[in-house]
C-alpha positions in Angstrom: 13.1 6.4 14.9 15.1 8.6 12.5 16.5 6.1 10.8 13.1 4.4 10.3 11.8 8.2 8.9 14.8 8.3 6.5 14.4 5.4 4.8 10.5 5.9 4.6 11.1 9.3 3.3 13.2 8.0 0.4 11.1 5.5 -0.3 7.8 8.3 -0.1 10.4 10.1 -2.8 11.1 7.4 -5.4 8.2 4.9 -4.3 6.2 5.4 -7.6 3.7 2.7 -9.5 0.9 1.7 -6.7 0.3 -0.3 -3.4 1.3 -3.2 -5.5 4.5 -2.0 -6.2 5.3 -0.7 -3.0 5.2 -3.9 -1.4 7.9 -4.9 -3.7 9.9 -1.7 -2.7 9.6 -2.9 0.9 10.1 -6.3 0.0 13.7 -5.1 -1.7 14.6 -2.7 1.3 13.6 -4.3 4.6 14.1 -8.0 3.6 16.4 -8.2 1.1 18.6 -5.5 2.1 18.4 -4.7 5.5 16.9 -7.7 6.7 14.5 -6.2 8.8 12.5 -9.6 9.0 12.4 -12.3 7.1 10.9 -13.4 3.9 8.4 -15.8 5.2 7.6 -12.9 8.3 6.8 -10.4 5.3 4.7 -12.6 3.6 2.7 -13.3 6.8 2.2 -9.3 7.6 1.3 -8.9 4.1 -1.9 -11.2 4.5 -2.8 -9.9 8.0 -2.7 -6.5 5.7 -4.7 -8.2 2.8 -7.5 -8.9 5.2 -7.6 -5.4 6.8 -9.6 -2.4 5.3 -7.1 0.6 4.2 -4.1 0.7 2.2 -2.5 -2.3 2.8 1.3 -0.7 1.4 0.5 2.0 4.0 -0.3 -0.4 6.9 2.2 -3.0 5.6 5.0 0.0 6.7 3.8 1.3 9.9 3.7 -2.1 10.5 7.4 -2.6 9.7 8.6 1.0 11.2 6.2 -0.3 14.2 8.5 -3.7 14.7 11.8 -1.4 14.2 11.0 1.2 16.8 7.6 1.1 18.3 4.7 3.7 18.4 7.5 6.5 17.2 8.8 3.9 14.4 5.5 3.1 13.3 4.5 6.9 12.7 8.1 8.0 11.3 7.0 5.2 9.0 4.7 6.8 8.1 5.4 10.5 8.0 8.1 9.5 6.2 6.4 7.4 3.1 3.5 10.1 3.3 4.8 13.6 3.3 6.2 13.9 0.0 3.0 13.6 -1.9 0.7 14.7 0.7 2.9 18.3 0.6 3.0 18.6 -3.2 -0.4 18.0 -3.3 -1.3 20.5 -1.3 1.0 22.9 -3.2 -1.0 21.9 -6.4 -4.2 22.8 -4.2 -2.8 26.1 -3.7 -2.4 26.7 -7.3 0.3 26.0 -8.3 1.3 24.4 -12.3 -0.6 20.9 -12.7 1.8 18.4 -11.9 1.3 16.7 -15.4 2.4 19.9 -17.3 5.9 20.5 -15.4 7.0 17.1 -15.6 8.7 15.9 -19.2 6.8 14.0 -21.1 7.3 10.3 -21.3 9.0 10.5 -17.9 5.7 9.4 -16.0 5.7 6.9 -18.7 8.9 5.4 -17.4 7.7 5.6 -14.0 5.1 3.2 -14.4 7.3 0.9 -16.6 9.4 0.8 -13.5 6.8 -0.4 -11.6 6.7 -3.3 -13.6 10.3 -3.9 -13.2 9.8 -4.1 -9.6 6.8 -6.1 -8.8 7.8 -8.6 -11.5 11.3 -8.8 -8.8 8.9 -9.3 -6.0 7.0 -12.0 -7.5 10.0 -13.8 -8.4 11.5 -13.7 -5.1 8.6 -14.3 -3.2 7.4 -17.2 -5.2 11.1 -19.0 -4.6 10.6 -18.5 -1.0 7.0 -18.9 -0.3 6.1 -21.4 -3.5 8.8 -23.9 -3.3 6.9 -27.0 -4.2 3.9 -28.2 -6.5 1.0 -27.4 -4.4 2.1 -24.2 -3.6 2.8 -22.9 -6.7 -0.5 -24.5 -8.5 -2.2 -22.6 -5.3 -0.1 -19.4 -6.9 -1.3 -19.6 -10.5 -5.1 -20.7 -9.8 -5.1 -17.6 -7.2 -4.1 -15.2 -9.8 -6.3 -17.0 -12.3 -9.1 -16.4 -10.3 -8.4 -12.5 -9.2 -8.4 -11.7 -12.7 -11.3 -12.9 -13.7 -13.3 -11.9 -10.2 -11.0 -8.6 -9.7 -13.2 -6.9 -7.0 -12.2 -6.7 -3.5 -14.5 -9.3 -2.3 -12.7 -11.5 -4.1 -9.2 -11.2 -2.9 -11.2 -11.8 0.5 -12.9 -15.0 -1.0 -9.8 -16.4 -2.3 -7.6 -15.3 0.8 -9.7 -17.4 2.8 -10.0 -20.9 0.5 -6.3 -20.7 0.4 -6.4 -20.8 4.5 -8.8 -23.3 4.3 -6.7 -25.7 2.1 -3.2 -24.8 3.7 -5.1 -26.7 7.0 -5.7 -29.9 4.7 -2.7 -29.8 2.4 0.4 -28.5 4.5 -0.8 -29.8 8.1 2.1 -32.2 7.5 4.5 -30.2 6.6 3.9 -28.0 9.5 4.7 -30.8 11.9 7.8 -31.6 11.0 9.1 -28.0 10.8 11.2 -26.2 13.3 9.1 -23.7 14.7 8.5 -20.6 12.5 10.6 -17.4 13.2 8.6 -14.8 14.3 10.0 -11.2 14.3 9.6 -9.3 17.8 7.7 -6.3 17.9 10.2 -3.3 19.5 8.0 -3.3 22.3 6.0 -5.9 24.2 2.7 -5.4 23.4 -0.6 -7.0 25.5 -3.6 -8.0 24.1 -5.7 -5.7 26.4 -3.4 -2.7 24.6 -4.6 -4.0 21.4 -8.3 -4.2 22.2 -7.9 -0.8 23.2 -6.7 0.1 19.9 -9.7 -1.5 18.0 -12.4 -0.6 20.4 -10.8 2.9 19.7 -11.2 2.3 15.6 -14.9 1.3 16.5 -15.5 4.2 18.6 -14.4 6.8 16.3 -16.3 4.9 13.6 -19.8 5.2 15.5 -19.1 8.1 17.4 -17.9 10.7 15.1 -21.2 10.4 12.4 -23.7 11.1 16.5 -20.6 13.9 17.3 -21.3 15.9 13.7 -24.6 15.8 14.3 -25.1 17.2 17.8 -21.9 19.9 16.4 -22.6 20.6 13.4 -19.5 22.1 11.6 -17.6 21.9 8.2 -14.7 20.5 9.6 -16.5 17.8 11.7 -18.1 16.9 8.9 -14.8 16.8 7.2 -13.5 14.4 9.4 -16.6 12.0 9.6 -16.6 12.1 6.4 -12.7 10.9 5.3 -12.6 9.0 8.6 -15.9 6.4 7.3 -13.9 6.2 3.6 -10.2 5.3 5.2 -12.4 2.5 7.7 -14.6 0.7 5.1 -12.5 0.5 2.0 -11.2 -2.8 1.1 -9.0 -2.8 -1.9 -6.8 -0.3 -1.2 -6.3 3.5 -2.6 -7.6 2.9 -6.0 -11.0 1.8 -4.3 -11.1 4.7 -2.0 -11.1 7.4 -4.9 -14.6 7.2 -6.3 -15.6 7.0 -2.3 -14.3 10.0 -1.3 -15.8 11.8 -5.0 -19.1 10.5 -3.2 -18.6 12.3 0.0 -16.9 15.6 -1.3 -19.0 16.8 -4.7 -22.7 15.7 -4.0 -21.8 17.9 -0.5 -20.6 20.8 -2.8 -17.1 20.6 -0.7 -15.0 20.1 -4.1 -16.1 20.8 -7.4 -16.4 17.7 -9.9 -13.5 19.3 -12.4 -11.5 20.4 -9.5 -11.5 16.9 -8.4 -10.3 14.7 -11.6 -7.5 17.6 -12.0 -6.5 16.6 -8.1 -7.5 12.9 -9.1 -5.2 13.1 -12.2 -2.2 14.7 -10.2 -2.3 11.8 -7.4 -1.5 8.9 -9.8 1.5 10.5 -11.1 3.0 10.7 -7.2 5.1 8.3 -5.2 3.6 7.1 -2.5 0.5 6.1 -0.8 -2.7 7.2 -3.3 -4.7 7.3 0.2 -2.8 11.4 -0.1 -5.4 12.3 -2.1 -7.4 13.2 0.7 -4.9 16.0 1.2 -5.4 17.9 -2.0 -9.2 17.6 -1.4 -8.8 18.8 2.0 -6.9 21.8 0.8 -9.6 22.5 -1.6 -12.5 23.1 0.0 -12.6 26.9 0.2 -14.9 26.7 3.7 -12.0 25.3 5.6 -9.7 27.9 7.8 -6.9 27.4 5.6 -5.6 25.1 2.8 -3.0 23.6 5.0 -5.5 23.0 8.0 -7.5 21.5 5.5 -5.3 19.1 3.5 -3.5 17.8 7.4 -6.9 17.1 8.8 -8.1 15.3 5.9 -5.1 12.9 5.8 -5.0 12.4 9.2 -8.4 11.6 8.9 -8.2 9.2 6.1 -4.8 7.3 7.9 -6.5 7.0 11.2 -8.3 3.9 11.1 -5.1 1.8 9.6 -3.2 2.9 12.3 -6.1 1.6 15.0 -6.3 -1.5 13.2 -3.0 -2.4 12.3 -1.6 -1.7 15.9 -4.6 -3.3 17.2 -4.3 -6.6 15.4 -0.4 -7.4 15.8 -0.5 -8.2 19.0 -2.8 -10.9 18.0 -1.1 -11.8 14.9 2.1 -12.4 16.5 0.9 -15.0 18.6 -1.5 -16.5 16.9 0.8 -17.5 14.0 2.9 -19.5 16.5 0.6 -22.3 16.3 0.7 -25.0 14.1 -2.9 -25.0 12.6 -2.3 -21.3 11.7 1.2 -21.8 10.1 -0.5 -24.3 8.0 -3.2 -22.2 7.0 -0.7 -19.0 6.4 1.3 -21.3 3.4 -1.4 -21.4 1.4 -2.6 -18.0 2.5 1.3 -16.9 1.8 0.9 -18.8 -1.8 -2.3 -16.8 -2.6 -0.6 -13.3 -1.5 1.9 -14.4 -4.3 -0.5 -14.7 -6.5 -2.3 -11.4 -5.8 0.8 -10.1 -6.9 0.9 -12.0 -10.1 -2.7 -10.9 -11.0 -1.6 -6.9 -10.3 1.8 -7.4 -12.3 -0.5 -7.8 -15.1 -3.9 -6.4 -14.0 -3.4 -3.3 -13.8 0.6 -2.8 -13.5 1.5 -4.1 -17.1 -1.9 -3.4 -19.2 -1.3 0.2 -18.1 2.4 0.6 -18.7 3.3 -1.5 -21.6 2.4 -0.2 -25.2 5.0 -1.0 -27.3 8.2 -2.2 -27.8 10.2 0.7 -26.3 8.0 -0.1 -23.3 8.9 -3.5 -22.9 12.5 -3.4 -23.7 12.9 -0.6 -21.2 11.2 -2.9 -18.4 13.3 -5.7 -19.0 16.5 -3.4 -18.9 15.1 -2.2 -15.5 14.4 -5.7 -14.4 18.2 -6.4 -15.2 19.1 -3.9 -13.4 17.1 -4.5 -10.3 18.0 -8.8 -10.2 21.7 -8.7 -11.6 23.2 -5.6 -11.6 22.2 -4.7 -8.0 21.3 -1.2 -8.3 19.4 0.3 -5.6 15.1 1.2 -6.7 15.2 4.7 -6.4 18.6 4.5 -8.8 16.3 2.3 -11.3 13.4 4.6 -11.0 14.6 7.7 -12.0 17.3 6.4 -14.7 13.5 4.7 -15.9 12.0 8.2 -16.0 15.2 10.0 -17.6 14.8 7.2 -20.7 11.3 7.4 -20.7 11.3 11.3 -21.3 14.3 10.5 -24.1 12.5 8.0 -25.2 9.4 10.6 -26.3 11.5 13.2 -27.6 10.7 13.5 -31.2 13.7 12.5 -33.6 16.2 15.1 -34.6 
């Protein structure tokens, strides 16, 4: 379990650029480093994560902390990804300087050209393992084709499930002759009556807590409805859950609008999950006992429903992708992930990144350094902020 929260934790540290690029960072650290599972078993959990509401990085590492070291694994997981940001956004909610101000400028410009550097390594490497032939790769390129020009949630649903549907007609063969798929174990044994228990419990919070802030009326039930309904609807991930949290928290009088898009403005220039926003609006809300109370209750709050679902639906998972239909259908689902990731490399990780040529040139040199030189993200990722912060600096 320690070891599981130590590597999360440095991830949570250096793990800048989006749920797009965090799946890269776990793709770098748990596959090809530690070799945690393997390429074709991350690809899999990464669709099962795709098809989930919540943030599907978040999910996608309890998930991986879960199959390390159980229950304990799968919350040192995330503890560890989601206490740096959660704490210095609670700080800022305190009072303290705006994040924005402290920090040099140009370096969160090199942060976000980073992030391009390491998606565009995790759509390379994924596509040589999970787009190896023709069909495959054409199901890649029309996948991102279409996200792009259909970029709302629905349609990473829509086009999720055509790409099943075709991986039952076009790789049924392929799936036949195979050797049986390895699947990676689960640190514990888990039955499917544990993981209906798990999603009947996501369904009973769901229905039960709007009845229980009714009959108890209170701030901090209400609080907890509340960021419990945005964390268990959203598709799409943080970016989606932003304006649905604004809906519950300012109309209600909880946060005040510019208070918000100064907490807003703070969370996209943190590593980590975005879903910690939740924290700096907990800890802003002046009727709450204490800003600390607050900002804990909110993220747990907000994280509660991925945790219900993702534990809930392994069990499942891992047995259903045994069978041969549903291999077939995960290679073209695995092709479409890939190009999911192709469509965010450029839409929005490169249009929001990439302004000039000092943008690109310093991308490509942290794309080097990622592929060929070896060095380790978090290395990349700072050295990316240091240039980009030099890179600003007017000339002398």
């Amino acid at each position: 379990m320690w070891s599981v929260f130590l590597v999360f934790l440095r991830l949570g540290l250096t793990s800048f650029g989006g749920p797009t690029a965090h799946l890269g960072y776990f793709r770098d650290e748990f596959v090809a480093r530690r070799h945690w599972l393997t390429e074709r078993s991350y690809g899999d959990l990464i669709a099962l994560c795709q098809f989930l509401p919540g943030p599907a990085s978040s999910q996608v590492g309890m998930a991986l902390g879960f199959y390390r070291a159980g229950y304990a694994g799968a919350l040192a997981a995330w503890v560890g990804f989601t206490l740096p940001s959660a704490v210095v956004l609670i700080l800022f909610a305190l009072g303290l300087m705006h994040y924005g101000e402290w920090m040099p400028s140009g370096a969160l410009q090199g942060l976000k050209v980073a992030a391009v550097a390491v998606v565009a390594q995790a759509v390379w490497g994924m596509a040589r393992h999970l787009c190896p032939d023709t069909p495959r790769m054409s199901l890649m390129v029309l996948t991102a084709c279409f996200v792009l020009w259909w970029p709302a949630p629905s349609g990473q649903l829509i086009v999720i499930s055509v790409a099943a549907l075709l991986g039952l007609f076009l790789f049924g063969p392929l799936t036949s002759q195979a050797e049986p798929v390895e699947v990676t174990a689960p640190a514990i044994v888990m039955r499917r009556r544990t993981g209906l228990f798990w999603l009947l419990l996501y369904g009973v919070f769901l229905l039960g807590l709007p009845a229980l802030a009714l009959w108890h009326p209170s701030q901090l039930m209400a609080v907890v409805d509340a960021f419990y309904r945005a964390g268990a609807l959203v598709f799409g991930g943080g970016h989606v859950v932003l304006p649905l949290l604004q809906a519950e928290v300012v109309p209600t009088g909880w946060v005040a609008n510019d208070t918000f898009l100064a907490g807003y403005g703070a969370t996209q220039a943190m590593p980590g999950p975005l879903f910690t926003f939740a924290a700096f609006l907990g800890a802003s809300m002046p009727t709450m006992p204490n800003v600390w109370v607050g900002g804990v209750v909110s993220l747990l709050a907000v994280f509660a429903p991925s945790f219900f679902l993702i534990v809930g639906a392994l069990p499942f998972w891992e047995q259903l992708r045994r069978h041969r239909r549903i291999q077939a259908a995960l290679l073209g689902v695995n092709a479409a992930v890939v190009g999911l990731l192709l469509a965010a490399l450029y839409q929005p990780v490169w249009t929001s990144a990439i302004y000039g040529v000092g943008d690109f040139g310093l991308a490509l040199l942290a794309l080097v350094a990622l592929r060929f030189w070896r060095l380790p993200p978090w290395l990349v990722v700072i050295s990316c902020g240091v240039l980009g912060a030099l890179m600003s600096m007017p000339p002398i």
